[in-house]
N, C-alpha and C positions, 0 to 999 in steps of 0.2 A: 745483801742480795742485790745486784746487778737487776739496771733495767733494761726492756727490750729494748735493742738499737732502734734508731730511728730509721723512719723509712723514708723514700721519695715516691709520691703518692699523683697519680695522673690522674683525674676527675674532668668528663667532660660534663661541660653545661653548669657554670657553678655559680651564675647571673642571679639564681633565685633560687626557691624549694629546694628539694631535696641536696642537690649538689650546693650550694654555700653553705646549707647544713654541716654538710661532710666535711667541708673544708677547716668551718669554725672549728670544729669536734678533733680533726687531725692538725690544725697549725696548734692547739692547743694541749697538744702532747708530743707536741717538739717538731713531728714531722714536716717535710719536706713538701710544698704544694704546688704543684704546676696544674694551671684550672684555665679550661677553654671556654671561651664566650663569642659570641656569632658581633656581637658591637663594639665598636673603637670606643663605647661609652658608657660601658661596662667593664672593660680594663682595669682604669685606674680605680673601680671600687674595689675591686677583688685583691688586686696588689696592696691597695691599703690598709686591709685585713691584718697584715706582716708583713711588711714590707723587704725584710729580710731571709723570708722563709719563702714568699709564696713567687709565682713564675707567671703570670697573663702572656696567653696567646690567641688570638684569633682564630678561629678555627671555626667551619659549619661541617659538621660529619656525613654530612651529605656529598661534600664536594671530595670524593674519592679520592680524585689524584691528588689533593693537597695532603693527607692527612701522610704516605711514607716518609716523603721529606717533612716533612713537620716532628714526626718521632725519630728520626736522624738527625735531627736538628738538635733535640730536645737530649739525647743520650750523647753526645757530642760535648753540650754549652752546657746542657745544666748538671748532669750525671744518670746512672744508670736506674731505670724506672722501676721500681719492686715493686709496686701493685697498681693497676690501672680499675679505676671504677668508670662503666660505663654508664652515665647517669642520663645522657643526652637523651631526650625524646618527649614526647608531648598526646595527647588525649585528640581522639576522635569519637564526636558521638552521631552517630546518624544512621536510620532504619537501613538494609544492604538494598532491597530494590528504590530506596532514595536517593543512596549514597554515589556519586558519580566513580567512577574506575579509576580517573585520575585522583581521587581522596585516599583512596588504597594504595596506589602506586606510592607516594609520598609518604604515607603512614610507613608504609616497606620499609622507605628508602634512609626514611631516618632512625626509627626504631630499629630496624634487624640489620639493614645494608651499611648502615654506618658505624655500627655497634662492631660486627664481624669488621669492615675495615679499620677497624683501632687495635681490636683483636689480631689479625693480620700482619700489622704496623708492629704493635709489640714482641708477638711472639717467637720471632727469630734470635734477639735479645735476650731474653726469659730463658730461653731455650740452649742458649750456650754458658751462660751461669748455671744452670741446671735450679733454677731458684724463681719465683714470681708467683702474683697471684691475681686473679682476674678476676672482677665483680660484677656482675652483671645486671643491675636494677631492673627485673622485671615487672611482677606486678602479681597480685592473688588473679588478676585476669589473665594470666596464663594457667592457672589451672582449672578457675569457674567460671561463668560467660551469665550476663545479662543481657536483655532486649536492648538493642539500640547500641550496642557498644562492639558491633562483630569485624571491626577492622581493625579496632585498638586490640581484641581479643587476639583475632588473627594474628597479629604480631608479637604479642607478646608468648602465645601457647609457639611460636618460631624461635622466637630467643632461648626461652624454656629449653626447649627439645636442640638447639644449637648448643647450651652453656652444659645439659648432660652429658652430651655425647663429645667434645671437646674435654670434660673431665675425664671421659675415660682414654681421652687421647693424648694426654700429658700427662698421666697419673705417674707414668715411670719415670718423666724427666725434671719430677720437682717441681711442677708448677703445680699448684691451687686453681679451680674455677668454681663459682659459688655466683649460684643466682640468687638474688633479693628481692621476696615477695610482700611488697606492702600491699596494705588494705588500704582504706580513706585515711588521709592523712593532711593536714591542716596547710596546703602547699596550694600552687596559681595550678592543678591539673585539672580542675574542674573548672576554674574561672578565666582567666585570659590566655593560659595556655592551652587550652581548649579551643578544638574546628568542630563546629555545629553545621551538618547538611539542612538544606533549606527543606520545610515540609510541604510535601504538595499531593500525599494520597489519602486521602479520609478512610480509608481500610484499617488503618494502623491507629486512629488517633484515641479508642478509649484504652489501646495498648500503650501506646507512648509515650503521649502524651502530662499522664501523674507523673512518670517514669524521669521526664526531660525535666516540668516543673522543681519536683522533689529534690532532683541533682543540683539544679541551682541556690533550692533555697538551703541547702544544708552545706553548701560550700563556701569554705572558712568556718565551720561549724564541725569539721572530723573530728572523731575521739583519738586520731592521733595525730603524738607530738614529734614534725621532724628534728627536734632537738633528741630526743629520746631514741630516734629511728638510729641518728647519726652515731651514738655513746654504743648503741648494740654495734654497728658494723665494726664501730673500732676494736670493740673486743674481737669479731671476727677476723681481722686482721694479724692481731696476736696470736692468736690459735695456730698451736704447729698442725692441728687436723682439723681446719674449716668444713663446716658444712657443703653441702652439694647443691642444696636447698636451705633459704631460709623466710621463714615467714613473719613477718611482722603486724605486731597489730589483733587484737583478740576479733574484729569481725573478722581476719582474715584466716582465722585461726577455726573458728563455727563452720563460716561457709566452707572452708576444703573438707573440714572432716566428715560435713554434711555430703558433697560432694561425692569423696571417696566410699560414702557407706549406699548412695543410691546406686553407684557404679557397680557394687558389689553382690546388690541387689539385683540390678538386669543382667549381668552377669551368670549369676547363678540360676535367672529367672530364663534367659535363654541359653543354658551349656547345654540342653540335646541338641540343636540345632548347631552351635559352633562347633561341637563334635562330631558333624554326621557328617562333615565334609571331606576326611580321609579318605586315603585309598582303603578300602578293606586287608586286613591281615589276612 
């Protein structure tokens, strides 16, 4: 029996969490790893990883114009990219009439706006092999939302709703797009890679307050492992029919299906009224 070939695998943000996860999990079944990091000193950790397998580039997903020539670069020097995981992006927690506009702008910019330009970057590549697969780390907070978290929500129910509608838009040309919904997971997104808005309305504080406490004291404490996270995507990677969705994580797995059944409920509790808006037959 023949093994899957190997791949050459694009991972942005692979400095920590979840993305050096992914990297260990793929240099460790042969593949090929080109891994972006925003530090000239964080470079040489990741390269040392494999030194022979893995590619460090500089790169902040934010800064738009660098990222085409950087995947021109990359399909050029190191060879042709067969699956990009977008891992890049970071946690905001803070009430929405707290949170300043410019905390959202940034959230945007790196979670959805730089995720889409990697997407962008690859997919004219992807698309003339007729072959590729796109991953898109989003979050169970793209499909369920808590107090205090409506910018990181916000962005993530964007990714969400960008990586479905993109699967049905390469479905013909061979490519894969598969969004990645972890739950809490034992990674820096609660703790230093975490933006906290300054609190200053006492309205919100028997709401928010346990809410902000509880997050910090149980981080580094999730019940899940991104070792474990990382072993699941690689099979996804395998799969000649990747998921569209995938959820990681058993709280993540509670809260949707909790989710989807109260939806189901208003739903059905208001269908005279979303039906009465027709034109009459």
């Amino acid at each position: 029996m023949t093994s899957p070939p190997k791949k050459t695998i694009l991972i942005t943000g692979v400095s920590s969490g979840f993305g050096r996860a992914f990297a260990k999990a793929a240099l460790a079944e042969g593949h090929n790893v080109i891994g972006t990091v925003r530090k000239e000193t964080d470079l040489a950790a990741f390269t040392a990883l494999s030194p022979h397998k893995t590619t460090g580039i500089i790169l902040d997903v934010s800064d738009f114009d660098a990222i085409p020539p950087a995947i021109t670069q990359i399909e050029q020097e190191v060879g042709a990219i067969d699956v990009l995981i977008n891992n890049a992006g970071y946690g905001h927690e803070g009430l929405l009439e707290e949170s300043p506009l410019q905390e959202l702008q940034d959230q945007f910019s790196v979670n959805v706006f730089g995720a889409v330009a990697m997407i962008k970057a690859v997919l004219p590549y992807m698309r003339q092999r007729k072959s590729g697969h796109i991953l898109n780390v989003t979050s169970m907070g793209g499909f369920i939302t808590m107090p205090g978290i409506s910018y990181y929500c916000g962005s993530k129910f964007a990714l969400e709703g960008i990586s479905e509608a993109l699967a049905k838009e390469v479905a013909g040309l061979g490519i894969h797009v598969t969004a990645i919904e972890p739950g809490s997971f034992r990674t820096d997104w609660a703790g230093r890679s975490m933006v906290r808005s300054e609190r200053h309305i006492p309205d919100y504080n028997d709401l928010f307050d346990p809410i902000r406490q509880a997050r910090q004291n149980k981080s580094g404490q999730q019940a899940g492992d991104p070792q474990k996270a990382a072993q699941a995507l690689m099979q996804i990677i395998k799969s000649p029919n990747p998921p569209v969705h995938l959820l990681l994580g058993r709280d993540a797995l509670a809260l949707v299906r909790g989710k989807l059944d109260d939806l189901q409920r208003e739903i059905s509790a208001w269908e005279h009224i979303t039906t009465s808006t027709d034109f009459a037959e």
